[in-house]
C-alpha positions as CSV (number, residue, x, y, z in Angstrom):
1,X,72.0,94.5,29.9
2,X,74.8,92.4,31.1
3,X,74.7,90.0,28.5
4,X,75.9,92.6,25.7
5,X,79.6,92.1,24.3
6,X,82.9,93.6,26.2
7,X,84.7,95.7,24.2
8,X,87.8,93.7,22.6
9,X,90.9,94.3,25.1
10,X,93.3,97.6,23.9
11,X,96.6,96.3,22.2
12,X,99.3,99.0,23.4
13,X,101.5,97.7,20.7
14,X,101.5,98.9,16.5
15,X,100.9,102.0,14.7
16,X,98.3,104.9,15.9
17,X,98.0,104.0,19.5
18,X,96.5,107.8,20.2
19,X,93.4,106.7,17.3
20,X,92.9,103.4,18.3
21,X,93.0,104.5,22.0
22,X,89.9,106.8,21.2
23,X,88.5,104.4,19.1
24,X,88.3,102.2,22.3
25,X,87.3,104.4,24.7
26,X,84.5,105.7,23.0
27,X,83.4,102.1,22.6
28,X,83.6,101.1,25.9
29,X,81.9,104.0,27.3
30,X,79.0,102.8,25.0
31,X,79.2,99.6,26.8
32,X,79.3,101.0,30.5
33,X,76.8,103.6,29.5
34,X,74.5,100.4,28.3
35,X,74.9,98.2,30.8
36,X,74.0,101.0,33.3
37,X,77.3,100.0,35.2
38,X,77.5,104.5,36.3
39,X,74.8,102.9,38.9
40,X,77.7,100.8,40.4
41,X,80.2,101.3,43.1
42,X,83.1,103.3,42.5
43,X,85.6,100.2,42.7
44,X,83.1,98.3,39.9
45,X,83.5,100.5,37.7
46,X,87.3,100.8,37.8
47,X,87.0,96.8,37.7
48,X,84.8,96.6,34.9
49,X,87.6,99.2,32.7
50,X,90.4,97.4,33.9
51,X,88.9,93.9,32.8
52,X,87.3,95.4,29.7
53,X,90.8,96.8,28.8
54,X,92.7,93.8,29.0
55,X,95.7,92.3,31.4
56,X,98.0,94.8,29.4
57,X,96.1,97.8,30.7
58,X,96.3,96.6,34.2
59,X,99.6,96.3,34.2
60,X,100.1,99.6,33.4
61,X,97.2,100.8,35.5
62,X,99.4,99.6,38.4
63,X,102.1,102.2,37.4
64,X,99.7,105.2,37.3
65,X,100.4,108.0,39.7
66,X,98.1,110.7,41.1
67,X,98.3,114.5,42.7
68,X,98.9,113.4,46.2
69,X,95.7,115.4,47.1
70,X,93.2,113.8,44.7
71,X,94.8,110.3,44.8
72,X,92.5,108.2,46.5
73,X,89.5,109.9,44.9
74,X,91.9,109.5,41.1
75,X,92.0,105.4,41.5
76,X,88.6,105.2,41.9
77,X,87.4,107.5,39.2
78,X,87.2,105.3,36.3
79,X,86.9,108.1,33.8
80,X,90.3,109.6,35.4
81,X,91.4,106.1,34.5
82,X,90.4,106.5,31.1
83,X,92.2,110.0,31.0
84,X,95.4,108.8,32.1
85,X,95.6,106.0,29.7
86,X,94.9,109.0,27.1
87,X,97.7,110.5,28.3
C-alpha cells in the first residue's frame, strides 16, 4: 500500500489554521492507517508524520517540549506528535 499518495504538506501560514489542521490530520491518519505503517517502529512512524507534514512542521517539531517524565516515550509517539501540533 506504499504506492498510495502522501498527504499534501500542512501550510502553517493563512486563515483557519485550527480547520485546516484537522482537515490534515484526519487525512493523514487515513494514509498511515492504509498503508499499515501502525505495524512499524516507533521512530517510522514519527518519520513518516514528520515527512508527510512537510519541512515546516519539522521545524517546529524540533521546538516541541515534553513532561520531563513522559519525554522520551512523547517524541516517539507519533499521535502525541499530532496532538501537540493541535495544540
Amino acid at each position: 500500500m506504499d504506492h498510495l499518495r502522501l498527504p499534501e504538506p500542512f501550510s502553517f501560514e493563512g486563515p483557519n489554521v485550527a480547520q485546516r489542521w484537522t482537515r490534515w490530520r484526519k487525512q493523514f491518519q487515513t494514509y498511515f492507517t492504509a498503508c499499515e505503517y501502525g505495524k512499524k517502529s516507533k521512530d517510522v512512524q514519527v518519520a513518516v508524520l514528520l515527512h508527510s507534514a512537510g519541512q515546516e512542521a519539522q521545524d517546529i517539531h524540533e521546538h516541541f517540549q515534553f513532561d520531563e517524565e513522559t519525554a522520551e516515550a512523547g517524541k516517539k509517539n507519533y499521535t502525541k506528535i499530532l496532538d501537540k501540533f493541535g495544540d
